[in-house]
C-alpha positions in Angstrom: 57.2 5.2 83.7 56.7 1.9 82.2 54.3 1.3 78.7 52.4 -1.8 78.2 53.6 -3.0 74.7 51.8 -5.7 74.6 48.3 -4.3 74.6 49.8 -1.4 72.4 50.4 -4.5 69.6 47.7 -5.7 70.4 45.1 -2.8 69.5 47.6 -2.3 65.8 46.6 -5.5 64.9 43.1 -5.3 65.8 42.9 -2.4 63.5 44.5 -3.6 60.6 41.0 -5.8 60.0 39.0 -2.3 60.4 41.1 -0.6 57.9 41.4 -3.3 55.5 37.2 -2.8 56.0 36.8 0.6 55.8 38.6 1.0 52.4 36.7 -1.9 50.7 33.9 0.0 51.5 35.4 3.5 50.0 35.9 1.2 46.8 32.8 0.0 46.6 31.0 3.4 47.2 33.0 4.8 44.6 32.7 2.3 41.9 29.0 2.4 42.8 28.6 6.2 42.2 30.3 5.8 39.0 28.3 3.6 37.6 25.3 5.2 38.8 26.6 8.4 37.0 27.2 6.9 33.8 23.6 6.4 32.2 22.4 3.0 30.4 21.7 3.1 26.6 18.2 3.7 26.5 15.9 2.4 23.8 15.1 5.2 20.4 12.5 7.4 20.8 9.9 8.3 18.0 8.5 11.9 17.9 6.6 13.4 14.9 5.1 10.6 13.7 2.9 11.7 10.6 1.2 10.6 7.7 -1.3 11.0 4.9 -1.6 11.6 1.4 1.8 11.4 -0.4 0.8 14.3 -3.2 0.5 17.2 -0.7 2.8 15.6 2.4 -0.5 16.0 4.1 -0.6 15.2 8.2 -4.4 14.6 8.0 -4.1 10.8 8.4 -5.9 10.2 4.9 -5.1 9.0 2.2 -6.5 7.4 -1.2 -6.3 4.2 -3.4 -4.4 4.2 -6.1 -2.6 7.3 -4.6 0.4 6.8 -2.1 0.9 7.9 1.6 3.5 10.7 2.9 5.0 8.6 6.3 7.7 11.1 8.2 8.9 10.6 12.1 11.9 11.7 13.6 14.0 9.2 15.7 16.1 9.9 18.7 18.8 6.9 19.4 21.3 6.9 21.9 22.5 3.5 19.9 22.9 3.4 16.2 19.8 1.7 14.4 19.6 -1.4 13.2 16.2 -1.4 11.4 13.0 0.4 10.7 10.1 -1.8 10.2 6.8 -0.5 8.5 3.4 -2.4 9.1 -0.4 -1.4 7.5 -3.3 -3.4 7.7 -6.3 -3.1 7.1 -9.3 -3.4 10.3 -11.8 -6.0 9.2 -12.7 -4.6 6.2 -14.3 -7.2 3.9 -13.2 -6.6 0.3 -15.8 -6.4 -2.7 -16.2 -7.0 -6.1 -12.9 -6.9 -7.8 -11.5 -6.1 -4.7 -8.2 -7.5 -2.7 -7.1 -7.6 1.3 -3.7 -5.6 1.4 -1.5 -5.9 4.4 1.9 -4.5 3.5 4.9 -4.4 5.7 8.4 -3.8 5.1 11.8 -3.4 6.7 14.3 -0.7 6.1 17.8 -0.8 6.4 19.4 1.8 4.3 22.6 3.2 4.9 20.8 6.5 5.8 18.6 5.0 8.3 21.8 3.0 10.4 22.5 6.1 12.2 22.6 7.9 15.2 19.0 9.9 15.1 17.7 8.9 11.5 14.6 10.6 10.2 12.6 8.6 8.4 10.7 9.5 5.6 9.0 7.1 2.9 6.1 7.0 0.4 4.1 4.0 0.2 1.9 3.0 -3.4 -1.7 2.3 -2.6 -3.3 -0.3 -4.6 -6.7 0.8 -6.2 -8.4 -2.8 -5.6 -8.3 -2.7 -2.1 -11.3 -2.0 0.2 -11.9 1.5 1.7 -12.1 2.2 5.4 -9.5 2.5 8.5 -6.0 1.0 8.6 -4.0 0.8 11.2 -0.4 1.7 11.1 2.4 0.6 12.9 6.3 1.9 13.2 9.5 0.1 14.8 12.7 1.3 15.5 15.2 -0.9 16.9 19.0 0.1 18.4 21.9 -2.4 18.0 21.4 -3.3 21.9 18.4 -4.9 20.6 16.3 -1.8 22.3 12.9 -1.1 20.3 10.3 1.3 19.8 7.0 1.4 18.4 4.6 4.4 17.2 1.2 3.5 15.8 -2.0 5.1 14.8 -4.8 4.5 12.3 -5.2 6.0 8.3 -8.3 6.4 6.6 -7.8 5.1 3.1 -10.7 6.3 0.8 -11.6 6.2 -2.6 -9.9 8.8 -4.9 -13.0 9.3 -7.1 -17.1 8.9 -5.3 -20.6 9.8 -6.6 -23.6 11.3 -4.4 -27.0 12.0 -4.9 -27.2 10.5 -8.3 -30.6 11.4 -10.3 -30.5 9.4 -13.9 -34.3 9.4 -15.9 -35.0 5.7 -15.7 -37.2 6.6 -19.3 -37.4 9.3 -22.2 -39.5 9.5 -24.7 -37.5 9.7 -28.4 -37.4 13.5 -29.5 -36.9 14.8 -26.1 -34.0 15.3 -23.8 -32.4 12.4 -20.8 -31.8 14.4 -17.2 -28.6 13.3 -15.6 -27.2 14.7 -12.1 -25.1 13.8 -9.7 -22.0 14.9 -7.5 -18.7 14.0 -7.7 -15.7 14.4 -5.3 -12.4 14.1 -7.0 -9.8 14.3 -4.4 -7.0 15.3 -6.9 -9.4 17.2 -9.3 -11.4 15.9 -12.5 -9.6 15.2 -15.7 -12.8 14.9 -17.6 -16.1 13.1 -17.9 -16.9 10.8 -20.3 -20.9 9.5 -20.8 -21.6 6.1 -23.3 -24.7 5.6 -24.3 -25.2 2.4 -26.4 -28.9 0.1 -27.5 -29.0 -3.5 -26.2 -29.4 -5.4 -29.4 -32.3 -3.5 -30.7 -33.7 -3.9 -34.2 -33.8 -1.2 -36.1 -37.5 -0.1 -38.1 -38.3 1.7 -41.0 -37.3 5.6 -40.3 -35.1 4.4 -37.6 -31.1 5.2 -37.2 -29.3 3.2 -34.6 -28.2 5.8 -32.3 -24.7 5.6 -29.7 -23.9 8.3 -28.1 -20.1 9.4 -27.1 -19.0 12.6 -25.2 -16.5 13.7 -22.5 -16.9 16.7 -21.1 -14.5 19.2 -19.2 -15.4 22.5 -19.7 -17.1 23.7 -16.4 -15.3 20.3 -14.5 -12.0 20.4 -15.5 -9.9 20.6 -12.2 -12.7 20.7 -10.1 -12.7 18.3 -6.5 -16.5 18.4 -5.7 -18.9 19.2 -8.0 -22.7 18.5 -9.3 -22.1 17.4 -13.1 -25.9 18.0 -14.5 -26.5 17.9 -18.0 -29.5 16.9 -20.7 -28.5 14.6 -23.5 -30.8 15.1 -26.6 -32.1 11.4 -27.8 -33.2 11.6 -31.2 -36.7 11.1 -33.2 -35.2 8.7 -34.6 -33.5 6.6 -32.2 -35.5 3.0 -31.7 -37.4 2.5 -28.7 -35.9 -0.2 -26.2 -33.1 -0.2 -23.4 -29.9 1.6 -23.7 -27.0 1.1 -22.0 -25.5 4.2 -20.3 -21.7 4.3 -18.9 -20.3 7.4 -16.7 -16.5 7.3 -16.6 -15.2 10.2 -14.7 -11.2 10.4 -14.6 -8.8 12.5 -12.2 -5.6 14.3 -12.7 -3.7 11.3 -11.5 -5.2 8.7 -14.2 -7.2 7.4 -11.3 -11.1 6.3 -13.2 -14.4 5.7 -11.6 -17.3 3.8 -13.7 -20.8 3.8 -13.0 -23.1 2.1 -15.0 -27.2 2.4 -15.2 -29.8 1.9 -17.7 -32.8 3.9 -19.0 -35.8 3.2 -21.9 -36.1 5.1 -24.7 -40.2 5.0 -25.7 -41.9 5.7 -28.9 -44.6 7.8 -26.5 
């Protein structure tokens, strides 16, 4: 029995093409499962994000001037980071008398912090000039790919020292007794209180003494973060009649100070 060779060459040849075919396409399936199996650097991830006041490590997302803020997160990065930025400003708040905008920011690139999965932990000084009210704050993490990732959220920052329902006697007959009464809410507790009571250029008469008053007061205070401070200052018979001036100066455990200032007339009648 006879074979045809030709068509038997014929059919190797036209499967040498297929072959060649059918293992580029093995090698392309392959190389494409590995690379789908070997995962992309993804960009860091923040978790815990917190802050407040720096005394206590608080998480309450207050804080107060002339005090510092607590700021803690935890960072998760596939890629060692490069830098941790640090943004607070303030949200249209219009600054008073004696006061000053404050928009801080800084960058952070300790040796600690260009790591694999950093935690970051700072404390950040509060100026006492600034105004009160909501700031918002705003973390970044970048990766050395140049991956970033930003947490953000908003910080009260309120005044460390505030009066309420202040009730001062606008006049006092010489001989008697001045009511004063107010409360005060100290967030790190009162140091003391201090009340200045000084004429306004007044002349002196016959039987007259010129009369200042000075005291601080503690006892009954001391330590305390809200109370009603209410006391009754003798004026003497022989003070003279006119304006006084008074000053309140009430101080807090961390040197922070709050003035108020008022007047009141002292009568002969």
């Amino acid at each position: 029995m006879k074979y045809n060779t030709k068509n038997k060459r014929r059919m190797k040849t036209n499967l040498k093409p297929l072959a060649i075919v059918a293992f580029l396409g093995i090698l392309l399936q392959s190389c494409s499962s590995d690379d789908e199996g070997t995962p992309s650097a993804t960009a860091p991830i923040i978790s815990n994000f917190e802050y407040g006041e720096g005394s206590s490590h608080s998480e309450d997302q207050v804080a107060y001037k002339g005090s510092d803020i607590h700021l803690e997160a935890e960072i998760t990065a596939p890629a060692t980071v490069s830098s941790i930025s640090l943004a607070i400003h303030a949200h249209d708040q219009e600054p008073g008398e004696g006061e000053v905008e404050w928009d801080f920011e800084q960058t952070y690139t300790n040796a600690s912090y260009l790591v694999i999965n950093p935690t970051f932990h700072e404390h950040v000084d509060i100026p006492s000039n600034i105004p009160s009210g909501e700031y918002h704050v705003l973390l970044t993490v970048t990766d050395e790919l140049g991956n970033s990732t930003e947490a953000e959220g908003h910080l009260q920052i309120m005044d460390a020292i505030t009066l309420s329902e202040i009730s001062i006697s606008e006049t006092v007959v010489r001989g008697s007794d001045m009511h004063t009464e107010f409360i005060i809410h100290a967030a790190h507790g009162i140091h003391e209180i201090t009340v200045d009571i000084h004429g306004h250029g007044l002349e002196v008469g016959e039987g007259e003494v010129e009369w200042d008053f000075e005291n601080s007061y503690s006892e009954g205070y001391h330590d305390q973060t809200e109370v009603e401070f209410h006391e009754h200052i003798d004026v003497p018979a022989t003070a003279p009649a006119g304006e006084y001036h008074i000053l309140f100066t009430i101080e807090d455990e961390d040197g922070n100070t709050l003035e108020y200032e008022t007047h009141i007339d002292v009568t002969a009648l």
